[in-house]
C-alpha positions as CSV (number, residue, x, y, z in Angstrom):
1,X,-43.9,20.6,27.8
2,X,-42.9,19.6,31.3
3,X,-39.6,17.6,32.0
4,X,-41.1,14.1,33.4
5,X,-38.8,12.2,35.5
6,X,-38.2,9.4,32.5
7,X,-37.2,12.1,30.3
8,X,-34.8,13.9,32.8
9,X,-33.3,10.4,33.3
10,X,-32.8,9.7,29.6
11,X,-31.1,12.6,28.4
12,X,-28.7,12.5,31.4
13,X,-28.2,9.0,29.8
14,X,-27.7,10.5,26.5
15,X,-25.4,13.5,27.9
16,X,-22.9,10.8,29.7
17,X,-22.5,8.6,26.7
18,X,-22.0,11.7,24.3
19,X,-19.7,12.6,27.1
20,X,-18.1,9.3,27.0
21,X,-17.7,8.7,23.3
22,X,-16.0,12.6,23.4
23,X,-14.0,11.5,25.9
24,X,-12.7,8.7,24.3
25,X,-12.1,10.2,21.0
26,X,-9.9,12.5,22.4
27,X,-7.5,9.8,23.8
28,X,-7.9,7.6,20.7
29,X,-7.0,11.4,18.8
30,X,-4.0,12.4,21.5
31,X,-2.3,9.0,21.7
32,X,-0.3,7.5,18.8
33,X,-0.4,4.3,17.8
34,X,1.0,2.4,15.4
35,X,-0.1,0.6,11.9
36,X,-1.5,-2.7,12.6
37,X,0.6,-5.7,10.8
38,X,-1.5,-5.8,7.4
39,X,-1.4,-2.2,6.8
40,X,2.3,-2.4,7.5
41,X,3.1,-4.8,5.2
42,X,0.4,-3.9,2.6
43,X,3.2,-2.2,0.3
44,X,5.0,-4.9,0.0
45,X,3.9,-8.4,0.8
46,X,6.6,-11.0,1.1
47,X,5.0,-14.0,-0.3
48,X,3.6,-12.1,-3.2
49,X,3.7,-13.8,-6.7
50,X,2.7,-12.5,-10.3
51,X,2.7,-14.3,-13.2
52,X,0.9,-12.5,-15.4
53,X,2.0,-12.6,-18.9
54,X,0.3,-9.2,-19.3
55,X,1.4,-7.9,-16.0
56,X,5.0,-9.4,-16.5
57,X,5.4,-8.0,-20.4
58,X,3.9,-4.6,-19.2
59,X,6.8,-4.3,-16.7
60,X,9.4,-5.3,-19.9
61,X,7.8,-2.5,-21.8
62,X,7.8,0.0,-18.9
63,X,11.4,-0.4,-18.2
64,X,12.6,-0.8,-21.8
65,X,11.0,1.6,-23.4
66,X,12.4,4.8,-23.0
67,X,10.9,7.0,-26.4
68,X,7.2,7.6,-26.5
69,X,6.9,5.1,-29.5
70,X,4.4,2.9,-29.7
71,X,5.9,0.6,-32.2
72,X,8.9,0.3,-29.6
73,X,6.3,-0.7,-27.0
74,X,4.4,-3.2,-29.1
75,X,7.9,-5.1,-30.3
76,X,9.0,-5.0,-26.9
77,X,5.8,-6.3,-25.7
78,X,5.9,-8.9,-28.3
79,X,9.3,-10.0,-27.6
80,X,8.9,-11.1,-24.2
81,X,5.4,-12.7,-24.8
82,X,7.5,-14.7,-27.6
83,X,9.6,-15.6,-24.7
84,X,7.3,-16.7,-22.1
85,X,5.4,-18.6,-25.3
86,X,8.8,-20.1,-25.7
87,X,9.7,-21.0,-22.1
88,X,6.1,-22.1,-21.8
89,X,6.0,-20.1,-18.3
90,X,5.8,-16.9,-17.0
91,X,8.7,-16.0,-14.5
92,X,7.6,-14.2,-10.8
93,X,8.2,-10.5,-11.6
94,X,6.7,-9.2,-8.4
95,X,9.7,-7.7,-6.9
96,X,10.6,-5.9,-10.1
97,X,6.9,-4.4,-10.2
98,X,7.0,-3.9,-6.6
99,X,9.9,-1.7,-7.7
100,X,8.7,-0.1,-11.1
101,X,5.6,0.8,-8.9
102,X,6.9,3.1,-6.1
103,X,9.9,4.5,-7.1
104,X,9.2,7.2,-10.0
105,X,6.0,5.8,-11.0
106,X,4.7,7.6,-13.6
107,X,0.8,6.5,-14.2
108,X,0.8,7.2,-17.9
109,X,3.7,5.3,-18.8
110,X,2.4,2.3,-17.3
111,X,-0.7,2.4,-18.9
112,X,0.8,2.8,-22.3
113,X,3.0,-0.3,-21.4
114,X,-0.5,-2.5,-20.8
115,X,-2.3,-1.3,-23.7
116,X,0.8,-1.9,-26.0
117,X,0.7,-5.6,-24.0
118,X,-3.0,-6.0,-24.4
119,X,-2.7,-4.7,-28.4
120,X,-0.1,-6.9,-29.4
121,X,-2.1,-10.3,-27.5
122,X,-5.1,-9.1,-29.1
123,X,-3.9,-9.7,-32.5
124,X,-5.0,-5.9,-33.0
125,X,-1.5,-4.5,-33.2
126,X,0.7,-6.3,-35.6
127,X,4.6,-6.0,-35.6
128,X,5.5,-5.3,-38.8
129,X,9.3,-6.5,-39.7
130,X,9.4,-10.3,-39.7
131,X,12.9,-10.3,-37.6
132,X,11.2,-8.1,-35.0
133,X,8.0,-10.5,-34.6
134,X,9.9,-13.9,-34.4
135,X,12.7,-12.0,-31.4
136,X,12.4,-13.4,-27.8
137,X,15.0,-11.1,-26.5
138,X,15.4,-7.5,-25.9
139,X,19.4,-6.7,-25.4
140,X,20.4,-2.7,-24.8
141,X,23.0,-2.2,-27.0
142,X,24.8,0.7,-25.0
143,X,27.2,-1.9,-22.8
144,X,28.9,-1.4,-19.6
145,X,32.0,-1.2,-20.6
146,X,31.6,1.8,-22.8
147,X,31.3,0.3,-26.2
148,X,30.0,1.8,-28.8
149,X,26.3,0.3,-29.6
150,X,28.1,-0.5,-33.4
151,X,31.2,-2.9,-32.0
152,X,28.7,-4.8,-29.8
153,X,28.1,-8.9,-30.6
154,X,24.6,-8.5,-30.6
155,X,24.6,-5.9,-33.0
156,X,25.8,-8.0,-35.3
157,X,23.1,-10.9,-35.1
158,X,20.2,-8.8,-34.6
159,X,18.1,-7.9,-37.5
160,X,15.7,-5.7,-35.6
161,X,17.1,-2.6,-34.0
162,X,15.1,0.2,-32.2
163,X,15.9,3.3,-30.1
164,X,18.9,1.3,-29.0
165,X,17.7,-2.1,-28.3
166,X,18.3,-5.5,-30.7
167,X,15.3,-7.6,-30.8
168,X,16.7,-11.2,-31.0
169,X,15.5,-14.7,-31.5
170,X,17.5,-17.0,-29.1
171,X,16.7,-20.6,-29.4
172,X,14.9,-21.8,-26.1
């Protein structure tokens, strides 16, 4: 097949703009940039806001519950969904999720804390001691101070007590 002088012409074409786009992807490869502004930012967006009562109990349960139990996790979960019931809002806890998220995430645990969430608003987990399923607070009842869980205040009112932590009812 000969070489017409269209087809000499159009492969040079086709040489210069491989040549080209090489060209240009070797500065694009050899010259650093930085992240634009969204991807920047994408970790931790200022004017984000979550109120999620499943997101927002989740984040209770993951922080709180230190023993792999899952009635633990289901009274904790209920506890604070009896206290946003009670407070007939959800609070903003996208900086403490921001934080649960990226330092020592651990994948399982989080996923353990939304299932014990999404059991316990299902109806298909049920806490079983009466004080535990009327409490709207979680208090640890190892103290600052160095008290002994025993000599602590809330030990004394709370009538549910797991791995630690008193599950309350505080009136709204």
């Amino acid at each position: 097949m000969p070489l017409t002088l269209s087809t000499k012409r159009t492969a040079r074409v086709g040489l210069a703009a491989i040549a080209c786009f090489a060209l240009l992807a070797v500065v694009a490869w050899a010259s650093p940039s930085e992240a634009p502004a969204s991807e920047a930012n994408a970790d931790n967006p200022d004017d984000l806001v979550i109120t999620s009562p499943r997101i927002c109990a989740a984040l209770a349960v993951y922080e709180l519950a230190n023993a792999d139990d899952w009635g633990l996790r289901a009274t904790i979960a209920n506890a604070t969904l009896n206290a946003f019931n009670d407070a007939q809002r959800v609070p903003d806890c996208a900086s403490g999720v921001g934080a649960a998220l990226t330092a020592g995430f651990q994948p399982a645990r989080w996923q353990l804390a939304l299932d014990a969430v999404d059991a316990v608003q299902s109806g298909s987990y049920q806490v079983s001691l009466e004080a535990c399923v009327r409490a709207n607070a979680v208090v640890p009842l190892s103290t600052a101070d160095g008290n002994e869980p025993s000599t602590s205040p809330v030990l004394v009112r709370a009538q549910c007590v797991m791995s630690d932590l008193a599950f309350v009812e505080v009136a709204p």
